[in-house]
C-alpha positions as CSV (number, residue, x, y, z in Angstrom):
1,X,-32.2,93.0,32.9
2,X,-33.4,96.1,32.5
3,X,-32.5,100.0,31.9
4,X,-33.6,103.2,31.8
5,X,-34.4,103.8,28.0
6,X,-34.1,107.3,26.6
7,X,-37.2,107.8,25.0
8,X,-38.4,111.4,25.7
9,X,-41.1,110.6,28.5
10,X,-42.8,114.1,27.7
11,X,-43.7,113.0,24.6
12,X,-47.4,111.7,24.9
13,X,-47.2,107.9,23.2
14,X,-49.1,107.7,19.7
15,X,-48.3,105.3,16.8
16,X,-49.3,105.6,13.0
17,X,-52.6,104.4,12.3
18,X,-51.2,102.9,8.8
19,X,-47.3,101.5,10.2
20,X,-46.2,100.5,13.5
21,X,-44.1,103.4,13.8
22,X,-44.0,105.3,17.0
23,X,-42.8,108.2,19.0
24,X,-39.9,106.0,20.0
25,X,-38.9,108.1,17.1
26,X,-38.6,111.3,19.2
27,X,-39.6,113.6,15.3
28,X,-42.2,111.3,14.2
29,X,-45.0,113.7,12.7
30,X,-48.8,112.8,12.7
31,X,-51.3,114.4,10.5
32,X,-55.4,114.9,11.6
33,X,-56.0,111.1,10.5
34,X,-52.8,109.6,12.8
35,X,-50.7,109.0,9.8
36,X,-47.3,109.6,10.5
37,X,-44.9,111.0,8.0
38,X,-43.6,108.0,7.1
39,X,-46.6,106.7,5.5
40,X,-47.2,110.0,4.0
41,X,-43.9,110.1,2.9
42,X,-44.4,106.5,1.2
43,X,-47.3,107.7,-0.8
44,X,-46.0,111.1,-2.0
45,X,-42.1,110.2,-2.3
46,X,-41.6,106.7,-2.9
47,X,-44.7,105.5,-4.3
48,X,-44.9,107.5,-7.8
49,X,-41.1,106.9,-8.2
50,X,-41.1,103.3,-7.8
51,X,-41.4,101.1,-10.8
52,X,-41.4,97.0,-10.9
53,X,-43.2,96.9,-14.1
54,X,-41.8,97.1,-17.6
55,X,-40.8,100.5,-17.4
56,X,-38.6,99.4,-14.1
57,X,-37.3,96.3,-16.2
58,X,-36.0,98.6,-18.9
59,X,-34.4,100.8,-16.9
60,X,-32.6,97.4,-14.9
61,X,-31.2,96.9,-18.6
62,X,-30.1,100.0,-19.7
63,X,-28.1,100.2,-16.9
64,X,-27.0,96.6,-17.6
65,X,-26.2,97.3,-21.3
66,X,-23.9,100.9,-19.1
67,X,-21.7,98.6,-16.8
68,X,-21.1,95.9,-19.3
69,X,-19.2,98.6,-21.7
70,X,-17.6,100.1,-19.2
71,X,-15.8,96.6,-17.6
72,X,-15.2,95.5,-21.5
73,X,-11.8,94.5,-20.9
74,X,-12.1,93.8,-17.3
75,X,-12.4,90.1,-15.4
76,X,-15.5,92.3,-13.5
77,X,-17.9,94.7,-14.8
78,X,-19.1,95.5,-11.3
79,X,-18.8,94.2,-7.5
80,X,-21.4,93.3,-4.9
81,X,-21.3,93.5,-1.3
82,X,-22.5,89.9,0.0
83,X,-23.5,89.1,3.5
84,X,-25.3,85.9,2.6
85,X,-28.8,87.7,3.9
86,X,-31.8,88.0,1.6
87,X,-30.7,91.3,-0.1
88,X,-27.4,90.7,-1.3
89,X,-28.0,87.6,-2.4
90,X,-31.0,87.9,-4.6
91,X,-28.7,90.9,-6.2
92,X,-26.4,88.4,-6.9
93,X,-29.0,86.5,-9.0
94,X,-30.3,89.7,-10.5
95,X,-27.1,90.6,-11.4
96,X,-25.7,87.6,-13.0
97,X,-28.8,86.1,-14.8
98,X,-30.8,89.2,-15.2
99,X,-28.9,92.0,-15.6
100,X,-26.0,89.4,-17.8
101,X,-23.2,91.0,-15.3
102,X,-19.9,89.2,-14.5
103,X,-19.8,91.0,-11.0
104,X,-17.3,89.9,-8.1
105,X,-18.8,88.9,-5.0
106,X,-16.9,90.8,-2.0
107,X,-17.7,89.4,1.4
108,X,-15.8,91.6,4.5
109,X,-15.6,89.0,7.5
110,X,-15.5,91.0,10.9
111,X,-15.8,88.0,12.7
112,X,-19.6,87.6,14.0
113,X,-20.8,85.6,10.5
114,X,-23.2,82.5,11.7
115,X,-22.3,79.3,10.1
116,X,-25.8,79.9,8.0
117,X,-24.3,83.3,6.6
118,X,-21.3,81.2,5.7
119,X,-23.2,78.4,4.2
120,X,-25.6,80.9,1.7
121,X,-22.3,82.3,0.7
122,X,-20.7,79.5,-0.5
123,X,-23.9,78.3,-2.3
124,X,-24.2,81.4,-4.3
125,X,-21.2,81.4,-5.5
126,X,-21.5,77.8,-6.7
127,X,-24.6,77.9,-7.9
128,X,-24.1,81.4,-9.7
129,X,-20.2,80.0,-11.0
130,X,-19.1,83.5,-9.6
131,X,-15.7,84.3,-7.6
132,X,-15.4,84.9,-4.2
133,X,-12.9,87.7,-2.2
134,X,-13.1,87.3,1.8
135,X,-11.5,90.8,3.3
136,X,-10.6,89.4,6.5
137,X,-10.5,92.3,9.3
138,X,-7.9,91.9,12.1
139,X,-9.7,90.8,14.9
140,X,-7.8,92.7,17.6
141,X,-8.5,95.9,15.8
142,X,-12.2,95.2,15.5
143,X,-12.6,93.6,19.1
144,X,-10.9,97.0,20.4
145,X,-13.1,98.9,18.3
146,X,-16.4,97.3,19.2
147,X,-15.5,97.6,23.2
148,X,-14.6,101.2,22.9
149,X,-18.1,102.0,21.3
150,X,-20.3,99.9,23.7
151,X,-18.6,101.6,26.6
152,X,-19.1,105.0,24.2
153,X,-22.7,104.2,25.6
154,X,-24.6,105.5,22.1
155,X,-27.4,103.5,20.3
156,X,-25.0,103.1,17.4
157,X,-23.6,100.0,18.5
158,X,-22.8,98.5,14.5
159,X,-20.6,101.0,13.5
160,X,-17.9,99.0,14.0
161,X,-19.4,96.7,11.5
162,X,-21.0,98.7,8.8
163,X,-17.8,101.1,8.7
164,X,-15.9,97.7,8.1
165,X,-18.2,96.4,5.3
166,X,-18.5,99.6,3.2
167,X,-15.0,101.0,3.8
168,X,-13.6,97.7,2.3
169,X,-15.7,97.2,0.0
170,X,-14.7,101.1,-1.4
171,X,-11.4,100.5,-1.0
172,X,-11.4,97.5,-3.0
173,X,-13.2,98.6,-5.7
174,X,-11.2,101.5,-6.3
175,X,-7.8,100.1,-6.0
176,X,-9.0,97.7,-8.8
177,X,-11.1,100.4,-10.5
178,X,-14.4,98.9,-10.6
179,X,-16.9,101.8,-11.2
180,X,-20.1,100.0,-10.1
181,X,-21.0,98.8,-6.9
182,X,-24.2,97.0,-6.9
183,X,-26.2,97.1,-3.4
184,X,-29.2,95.2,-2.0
185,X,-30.9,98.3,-0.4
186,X,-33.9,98.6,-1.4
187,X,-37.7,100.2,-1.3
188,X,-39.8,97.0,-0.9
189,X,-38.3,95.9,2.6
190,X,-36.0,98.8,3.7
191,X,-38.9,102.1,2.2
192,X,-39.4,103.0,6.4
193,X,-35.8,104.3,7.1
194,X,-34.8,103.5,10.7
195,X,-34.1,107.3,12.7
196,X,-30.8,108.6,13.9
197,X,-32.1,107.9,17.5
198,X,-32.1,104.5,17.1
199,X,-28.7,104.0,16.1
200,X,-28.9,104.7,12.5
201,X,-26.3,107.1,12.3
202,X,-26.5,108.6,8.4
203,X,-22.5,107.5,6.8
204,X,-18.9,106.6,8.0
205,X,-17.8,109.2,10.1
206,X,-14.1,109.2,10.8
207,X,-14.3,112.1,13.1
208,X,-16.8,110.4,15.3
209,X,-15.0,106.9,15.0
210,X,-11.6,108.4,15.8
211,X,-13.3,110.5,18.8
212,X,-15.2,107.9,20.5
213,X,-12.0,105.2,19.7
214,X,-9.8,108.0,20.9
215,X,-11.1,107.7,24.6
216,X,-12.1,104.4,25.0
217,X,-9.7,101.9,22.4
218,X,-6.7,100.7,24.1
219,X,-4.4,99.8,20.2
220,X,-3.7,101.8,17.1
221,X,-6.3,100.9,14.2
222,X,-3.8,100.0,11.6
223,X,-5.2,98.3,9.4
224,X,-9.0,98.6,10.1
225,X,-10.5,100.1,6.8
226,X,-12.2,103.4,7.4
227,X,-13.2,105.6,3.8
228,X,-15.0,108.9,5.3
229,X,-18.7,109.6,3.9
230,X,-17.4,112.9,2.0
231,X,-14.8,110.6,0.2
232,X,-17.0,108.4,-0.9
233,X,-19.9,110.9,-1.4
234,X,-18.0,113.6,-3.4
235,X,-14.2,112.1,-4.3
236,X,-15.6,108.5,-5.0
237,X,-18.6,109.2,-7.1
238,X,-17.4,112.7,-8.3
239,X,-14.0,112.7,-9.2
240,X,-13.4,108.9,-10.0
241,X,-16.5,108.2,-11.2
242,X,-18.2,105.8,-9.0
243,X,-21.4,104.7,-9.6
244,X,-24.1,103.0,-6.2
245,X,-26.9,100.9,-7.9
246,X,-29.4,99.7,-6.5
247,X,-31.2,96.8,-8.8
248,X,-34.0,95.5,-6.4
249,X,-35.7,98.7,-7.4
250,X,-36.3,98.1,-10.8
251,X,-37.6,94.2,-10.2
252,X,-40.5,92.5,-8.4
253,X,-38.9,92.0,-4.8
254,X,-41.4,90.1,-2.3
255,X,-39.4,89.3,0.1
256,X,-41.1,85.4,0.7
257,X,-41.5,84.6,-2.8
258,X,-37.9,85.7,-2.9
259,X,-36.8,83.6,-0.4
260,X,-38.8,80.4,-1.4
261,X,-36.9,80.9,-5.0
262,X,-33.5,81.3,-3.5
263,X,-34.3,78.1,-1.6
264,X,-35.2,76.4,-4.2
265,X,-32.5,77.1,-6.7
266,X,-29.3,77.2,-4.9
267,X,-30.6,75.5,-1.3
268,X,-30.4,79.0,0.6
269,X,-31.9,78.7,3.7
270,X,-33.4,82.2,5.4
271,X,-33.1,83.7,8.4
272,X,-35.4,84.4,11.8
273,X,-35.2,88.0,10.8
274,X,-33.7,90.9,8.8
275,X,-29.9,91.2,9.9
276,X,-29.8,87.6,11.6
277,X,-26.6,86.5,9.2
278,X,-24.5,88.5,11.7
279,X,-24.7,86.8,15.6
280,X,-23.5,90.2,16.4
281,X,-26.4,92.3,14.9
282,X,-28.5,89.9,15.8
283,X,-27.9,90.8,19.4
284,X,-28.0,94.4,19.5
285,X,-31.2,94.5,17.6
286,X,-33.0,91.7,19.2
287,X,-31.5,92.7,23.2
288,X,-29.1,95.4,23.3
289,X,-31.5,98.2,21.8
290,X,-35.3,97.6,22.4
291,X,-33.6,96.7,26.5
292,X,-30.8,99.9,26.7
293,X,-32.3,102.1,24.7
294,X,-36.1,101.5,24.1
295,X,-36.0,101.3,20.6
296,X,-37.2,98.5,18.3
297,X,-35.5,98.5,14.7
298,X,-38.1,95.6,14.1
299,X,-41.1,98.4,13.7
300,X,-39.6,100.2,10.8
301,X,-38.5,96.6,8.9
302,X,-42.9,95.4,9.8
303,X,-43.8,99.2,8.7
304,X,-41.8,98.9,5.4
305,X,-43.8,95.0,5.0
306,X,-46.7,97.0,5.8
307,X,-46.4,99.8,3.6
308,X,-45.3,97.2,0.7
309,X,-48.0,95.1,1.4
310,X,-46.0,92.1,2.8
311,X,-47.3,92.1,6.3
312,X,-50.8,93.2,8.0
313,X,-50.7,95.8,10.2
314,X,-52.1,93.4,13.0
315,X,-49.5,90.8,12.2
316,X,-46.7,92.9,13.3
317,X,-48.4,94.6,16.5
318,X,-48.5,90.5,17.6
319,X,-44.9,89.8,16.2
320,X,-43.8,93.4,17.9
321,X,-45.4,92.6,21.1
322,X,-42.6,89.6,22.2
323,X,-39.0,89.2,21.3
324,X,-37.7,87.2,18.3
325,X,-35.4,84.8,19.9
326,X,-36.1,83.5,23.2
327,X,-34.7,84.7,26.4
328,X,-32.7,81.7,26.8
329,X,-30.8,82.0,23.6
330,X,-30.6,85.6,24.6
331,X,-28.6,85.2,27.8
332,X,-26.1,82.7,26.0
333,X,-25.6,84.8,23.1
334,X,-25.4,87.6,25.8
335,X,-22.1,85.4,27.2
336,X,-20.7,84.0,24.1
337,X,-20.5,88.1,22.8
338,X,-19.1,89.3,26.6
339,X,-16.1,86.2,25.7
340,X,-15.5,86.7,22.4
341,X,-14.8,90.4,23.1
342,X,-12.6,89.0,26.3
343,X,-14.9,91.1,28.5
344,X,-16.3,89.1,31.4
345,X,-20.2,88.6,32.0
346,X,-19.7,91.3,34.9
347,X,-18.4,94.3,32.7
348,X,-20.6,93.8,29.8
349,X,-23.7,94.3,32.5
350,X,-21.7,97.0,33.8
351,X,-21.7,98.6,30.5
352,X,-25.4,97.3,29.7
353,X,-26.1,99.2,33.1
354,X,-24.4,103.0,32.3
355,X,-26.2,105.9,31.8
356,X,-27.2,106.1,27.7
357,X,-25.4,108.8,25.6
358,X,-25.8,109.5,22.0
359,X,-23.7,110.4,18.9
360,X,-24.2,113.6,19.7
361,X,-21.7,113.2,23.1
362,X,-19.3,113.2,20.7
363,X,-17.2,115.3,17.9
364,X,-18.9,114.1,14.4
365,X,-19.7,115.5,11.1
366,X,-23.7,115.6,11.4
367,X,-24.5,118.6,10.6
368,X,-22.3,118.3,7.4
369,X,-24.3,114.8,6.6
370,X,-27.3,116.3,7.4
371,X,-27.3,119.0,4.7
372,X,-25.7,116.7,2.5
373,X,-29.2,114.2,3.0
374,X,-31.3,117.4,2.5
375,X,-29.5,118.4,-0.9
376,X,-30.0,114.8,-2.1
377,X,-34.0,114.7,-0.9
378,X,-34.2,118.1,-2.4
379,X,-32.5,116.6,-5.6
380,X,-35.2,113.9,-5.6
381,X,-32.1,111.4,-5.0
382,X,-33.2,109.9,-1.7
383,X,-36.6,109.5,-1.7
384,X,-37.3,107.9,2.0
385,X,-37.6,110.2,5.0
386,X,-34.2,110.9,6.2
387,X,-33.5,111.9,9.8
């Protein structure tokens, strides 16, 4: 299988003499020595702001000593997204035995968790003695969703998802006024942010959702949670007072040390790769993009091992050079998503097979986000290269 990509064939081909990242990425900038921005942007940005050490630890714990006055008289001082992949779960641990939080685990289940997902979950919780709430999406309403934005044709193919997981997880916490949402993202394996080419669209649009689901959905999204980026961005943290955290920041976070510990404490077992709890994800990253599109989100997740120190630079040229699963796996997962989304093997290809769009086919709010993501860089509140 095979299809015309879209990167921009004009574009003379040159990767970053310190990452693996390329002019897939269409902006990419090099300087005199081949470095591309987001190495540069590593060591001027992220680097001096970035602290693991005692001064990190303190900050971790004044923040701690924040959330646990404010949910006093709560059951939860704070609420965590879990997926039952390596981020959210170590901020689980940090959390509870670190931080001495009594957070809620929220788990949104949009119907493509692998039984390993499933199984991580369920040990945390045990293991940690923390509750558990499952937001179960209607199925119909997510299967309708997810056809209407493959046959959209745009890179951004887990929108479905992601708008799903952080809409509910929004919702929630509001509704039962919990301040603090605690998040795995982090610097030490996320630092080398993925482009807006390659499906990384920047927040949860509704006008691009209800645009792209307006032409192609065939039932009424009811129920399906969907809390707009300026909501949550201005109304959320603004207005109610809704606090993001990231903890991972503030602690040493080596991603195999990390999962070696997690293994060994509560029997959590890791995964192939970064996004592998979801068999949907999985897919899209590992067949659907680097096939349809020509973009591999695996070189900024090597870059940001690279730039972190986790990974030679020669290790992920070999590991970039051939898939992650193998093509056999591939071609059944490629069937068991065409039947779970009651499209035949035929019409999936057909789909595979159309002629590539982007977000920008559509209505959306971009040009809002974007100046949004340039206020906050300018504000020294994102510090990774946004675009």
């Amino acid at each position: 299988m095979s299809n015309n990509n879209t990167l921009n064939t004009e574009l003379k081909y040159q990767i970053c003499t310190k990452t693996i990242m390329d002019t897939s990425d269409p902006n990419i900038v090099f300087n005199e020595k081949g470095e591309s921005d987001y190495y540069t942007n590593y060591i001027d940005a992220i680097l001096p702001n970035w602290h693991t050490d005692e001064k990190g630890y303190a900050e971790l714990m004044r923040t701690a000593e924040k959330i646990k006055v404010d949910g006093k008289n709560r059951d939860f001082d704070c609420i965590i997204g879990l997926s039952g992949g390596l981020d959210s779960s170590y901020v689980a641990y940090v959390a509870k035995e670190v931080m001495g939080l009594r957070p809620l685990l929220f788990h949104v289940d949009a119907g493509w968790n692998t039984d390993r997902a499933v199984g991580n979950i369920e040990k945390l919780c045990n293991g940690l003695g923390l509750d558990l709430y499952t937001e179960v999406i209607n199925w119909e309403e997510m299967k309708d969703l997810q056809v209407a934005v493959l046959k959209s044709q745009i890179a951004d193919q887990d929108l479905p998802q992601d708008y799903a997981f952080f809409s509910a997880l929004y919702k929630f916490a509001r509704k039962n006024k919990i301040k603090y949402v605690l998040t795995g993202g982090n610097f030490s394996t996320e630092c080398c942010r993925e482009p807006e080419e390659w499906g990384a669209f920047p927040g949860i649009d509704s006008i691009l959702v209800n645009d792209i689901h307006s032409r192609f959905g065939k039932r009424p999204l009811k129920t399906f949670p969907i809390v707009d980026i300026l909501t949550y961005k201005i109304y959320y943290r603004y207005v109610i007072g809704m606090e993001v955290f990231k903890p991972l920041n503030f602690v040493p976070y080596i991603k195999k040390d990390v999962e070696q510990f997690l293994f060994d404490r509560f029997g959590w077992e890791s995964f192939q790769h970064k996004h592998h709890e979801s068999r949907f994800t999985r897919f899209y990253e590992d067949f659907w993009m680097p096939r349809k599109f020509g973009y591999e989100k695996r070189r900024a997740h090597f870059s940001s091992l690279i730039l972190t120190g986790q990974m030679t630079r020669e290790e992920a040229l070999v590991r970039i050079a051939k898939p992650e699963l193998s093509e056999e796996f591939l071609q059944k997962e490629f069937d068991y998503l065409a039947d779970k989304l009651d499209l035949s093997r035929q019409e999936l290809q057909a789909i595979f097979d159309g002629e590539n769009k982007t977000f920008r086919d559509y209505k959306s709010k971009i040009k809002l986000i974007g100046l949004g993501a340039k206020v906050m860089t300018k504000l020294g509140l994102e510090k990774r290269l946004f675009r």
